[in-house]
N, C-alpha and C positions, 0 to 999 in steps of 0.2 A: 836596682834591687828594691823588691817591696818587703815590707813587713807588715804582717796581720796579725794582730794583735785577737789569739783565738781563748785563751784565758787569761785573766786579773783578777784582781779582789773588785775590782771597783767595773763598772760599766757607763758609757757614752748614754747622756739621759733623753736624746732624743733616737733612738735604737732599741731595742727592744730584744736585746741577745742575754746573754744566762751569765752572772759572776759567781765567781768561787776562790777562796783562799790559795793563791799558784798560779804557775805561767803556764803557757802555750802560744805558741807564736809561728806560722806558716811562713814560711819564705822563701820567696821568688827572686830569682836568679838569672834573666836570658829562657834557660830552656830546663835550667834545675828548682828542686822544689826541694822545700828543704822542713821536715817536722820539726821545730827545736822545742825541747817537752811536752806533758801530754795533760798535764794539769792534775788534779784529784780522781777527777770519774770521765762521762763520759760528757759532759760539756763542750768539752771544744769540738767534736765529732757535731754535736747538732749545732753548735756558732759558725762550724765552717759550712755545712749544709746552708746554713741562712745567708754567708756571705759569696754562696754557689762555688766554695775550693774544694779539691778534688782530693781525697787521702785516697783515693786507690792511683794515682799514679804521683807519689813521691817517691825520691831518689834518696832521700836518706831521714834516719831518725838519727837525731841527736840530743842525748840528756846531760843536762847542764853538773849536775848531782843526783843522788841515789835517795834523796828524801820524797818523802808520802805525795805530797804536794807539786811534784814534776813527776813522778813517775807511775802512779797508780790507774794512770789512764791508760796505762801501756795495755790492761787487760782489755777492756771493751774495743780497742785498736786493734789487738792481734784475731778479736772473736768478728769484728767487720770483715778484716781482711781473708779470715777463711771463711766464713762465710761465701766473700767473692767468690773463691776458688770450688766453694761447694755448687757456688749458682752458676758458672762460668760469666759472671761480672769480668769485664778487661781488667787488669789490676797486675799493676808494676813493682814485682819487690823490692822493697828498697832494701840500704844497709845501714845498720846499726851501728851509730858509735858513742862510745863513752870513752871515760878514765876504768880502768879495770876495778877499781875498790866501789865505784857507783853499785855496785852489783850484790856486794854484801849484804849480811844481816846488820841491822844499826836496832839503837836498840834506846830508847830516851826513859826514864821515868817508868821501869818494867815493859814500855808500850813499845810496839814494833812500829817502827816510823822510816823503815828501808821500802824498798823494792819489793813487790810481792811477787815477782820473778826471777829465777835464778838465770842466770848464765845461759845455762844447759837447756833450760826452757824457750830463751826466747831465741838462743841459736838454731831451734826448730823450726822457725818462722823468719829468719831473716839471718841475712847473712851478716858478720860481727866484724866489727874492727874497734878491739881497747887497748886505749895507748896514753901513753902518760908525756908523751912529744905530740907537739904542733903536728895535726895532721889536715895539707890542703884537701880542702872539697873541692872546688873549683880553681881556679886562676885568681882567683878574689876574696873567697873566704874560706878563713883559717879554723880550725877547730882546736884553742891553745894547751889543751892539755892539759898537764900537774901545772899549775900558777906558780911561779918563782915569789915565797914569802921574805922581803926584805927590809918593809920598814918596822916601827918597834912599838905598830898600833894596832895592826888589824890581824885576825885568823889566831890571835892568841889564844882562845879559849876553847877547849873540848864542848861539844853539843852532841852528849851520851856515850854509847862507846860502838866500837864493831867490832864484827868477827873473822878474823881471819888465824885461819890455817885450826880453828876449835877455838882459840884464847881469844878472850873478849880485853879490846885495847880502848882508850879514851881518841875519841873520832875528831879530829879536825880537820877535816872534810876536805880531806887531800885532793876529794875525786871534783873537787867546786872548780866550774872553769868557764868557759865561754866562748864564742862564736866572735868573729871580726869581719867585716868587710871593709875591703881597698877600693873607697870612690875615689873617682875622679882629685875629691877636694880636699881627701883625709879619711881615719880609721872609722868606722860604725863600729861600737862594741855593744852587744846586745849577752847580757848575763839573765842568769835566772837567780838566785840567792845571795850571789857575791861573799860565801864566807870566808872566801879565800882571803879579800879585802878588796873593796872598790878601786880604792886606790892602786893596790897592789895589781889589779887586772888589768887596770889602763898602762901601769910600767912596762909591766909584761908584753901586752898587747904591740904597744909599741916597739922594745926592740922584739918580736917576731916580725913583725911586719916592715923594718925597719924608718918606720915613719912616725915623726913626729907632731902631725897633725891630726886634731880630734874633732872630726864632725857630731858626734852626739853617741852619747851612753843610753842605752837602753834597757830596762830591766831591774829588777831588785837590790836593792844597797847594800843590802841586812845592818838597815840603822831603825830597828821597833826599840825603841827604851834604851839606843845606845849611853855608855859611860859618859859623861865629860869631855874625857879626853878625846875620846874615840870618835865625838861627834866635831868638836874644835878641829882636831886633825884633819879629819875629811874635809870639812868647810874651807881652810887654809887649803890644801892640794888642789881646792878645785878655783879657787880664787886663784890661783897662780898657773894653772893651767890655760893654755890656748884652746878653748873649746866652743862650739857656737852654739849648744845650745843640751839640755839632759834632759831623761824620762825615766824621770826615777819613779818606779811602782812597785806593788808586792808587799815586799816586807820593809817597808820605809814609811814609817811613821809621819803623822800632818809636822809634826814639832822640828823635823828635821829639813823636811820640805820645804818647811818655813825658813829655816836656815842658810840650805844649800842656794833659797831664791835669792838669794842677802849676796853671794858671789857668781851664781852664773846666772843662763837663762835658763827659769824648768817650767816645761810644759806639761800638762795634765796626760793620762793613760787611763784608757778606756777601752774594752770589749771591742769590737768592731769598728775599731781605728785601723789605718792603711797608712803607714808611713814609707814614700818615696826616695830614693837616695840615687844619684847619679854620678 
């Protein structure tokens, strides 16, 4: 399995591809291709041009969460892809999947920080599967769904509120979740925000997958100006964790990085990085 690292905040200083605040990451599978988020705009479309990957023939899109920063690329992706169909470009529709609340209106600070597509809209362009249970892609990677919240540190807090059913409710971002792969040596978990809770994803992770081995975390912490606690806590689960090595990016601050380096191994994330997994 590859992973292409197609947005970050940060970018690989001898490369010359586009950074922006958000994830995007291509992923290869055997014979599956797999979009997991689409970043802010349209960045990762011209990073994956640069890195010669093909968005007209992926097999599935999948959003980690319903915020600005993974999901606003989904517009310049849906206007490529008809495009194709306009130009008769070859072009493989994939399918769609989230947590079904990804989808909502969110709502931060009066500012719209949701999905600028509904439901309705992008079931136009692609065919839909939202679910709130573990749904396999392949034989090997899991797409976990609603995250099981059980320890008494992380996903505590509301970040604005959403909409469902007209009534605006306080968001704790039920639809956060993340992608797994079953190597050979142990679990890949590859998140985009982690508000669920970092920790709480790798628990999860594990019993869906039923494995207790951890080859490397991928993706966003959401530790920017964590609490105290919040950040102690983390540092200890991951010092006691069996894991060979993290890639913590995104929304993860230097002060934390610095921390988390203090218990595991963490390697830097960059733009037009290719990480292998067998």
């Amino acid at each position: 399995m590859k992973i292409h690292v197609l947005v970050d905040n940060n970018t690989l200083i001898d490369r010359y591809f586009v950074g922006e605040p958000g994830v995007s990451y291509y992923i290869e599978d055997e014979n599956v291709n797999i979009l997991f988020d689409t970043g802010y705009s349209d960045v990762f479309i011209k990073n994956a041009a640069k890195k010669q990957l093909n968005l007209y023939n992926l097999d599935y899109i999948v959003i980690s969460h319903g915020h600005i920063d993974h999901t606003w690329g989904l517009v310049p992706l849906i206007s490529m892809h008809t495009e194709a169909i306009i130009e008769g470009i070859d072009y493989k529709k994939p399918k769609f999947i989230s947590h079904p609340n990804a989808l909502f209106y969110k709502n931060y600070g009066n500012e719209d920080i949701g999905s600028l597509l509904s439901k309705n809209k992008i079931k136009m362009h692609y065919e839909m599967q939202l679910t709130k249970e573990p749904y396999w892609l392949t034989d090997k990677i899991v797409f976990l769904g609603e995250i099981e919240r059980k320890n008494s540190f992380e996903g505590k807090e509301p970040i604005g509120t959403f909409e469902e059913n007209g009534e605006l409710k306080p968001d704790f971002l039920l639809d956060d979740t993340a992608l797994v792969y079953k190597s050979s040596k142990g679990l890949v978990i590859i998140t985009g925000c982690s508000h669920a809770g970092i920790c709480n994803i790798v628990d999860y992770a594990k019993k869906v997958c039923d494995d207790e081995r951890i080859v490397d975390v991928i993706g966003g912490f959401h530790l920017l100006n964590p609490s105290d606690e919040v950040l102690s806590q983390t540092v200890t689960y991951f010092k006691h964790l069996d894991v060979k090595e993290i890639h913590a990016c995104h929304c993860t601050d230097l002060k934390s990085k610095i921390e988390l380096s203090k218990a595991v191994e963490l390697k830097e994330v960059g733009v037009g990085m290719t990480l292998v997994y067998l």
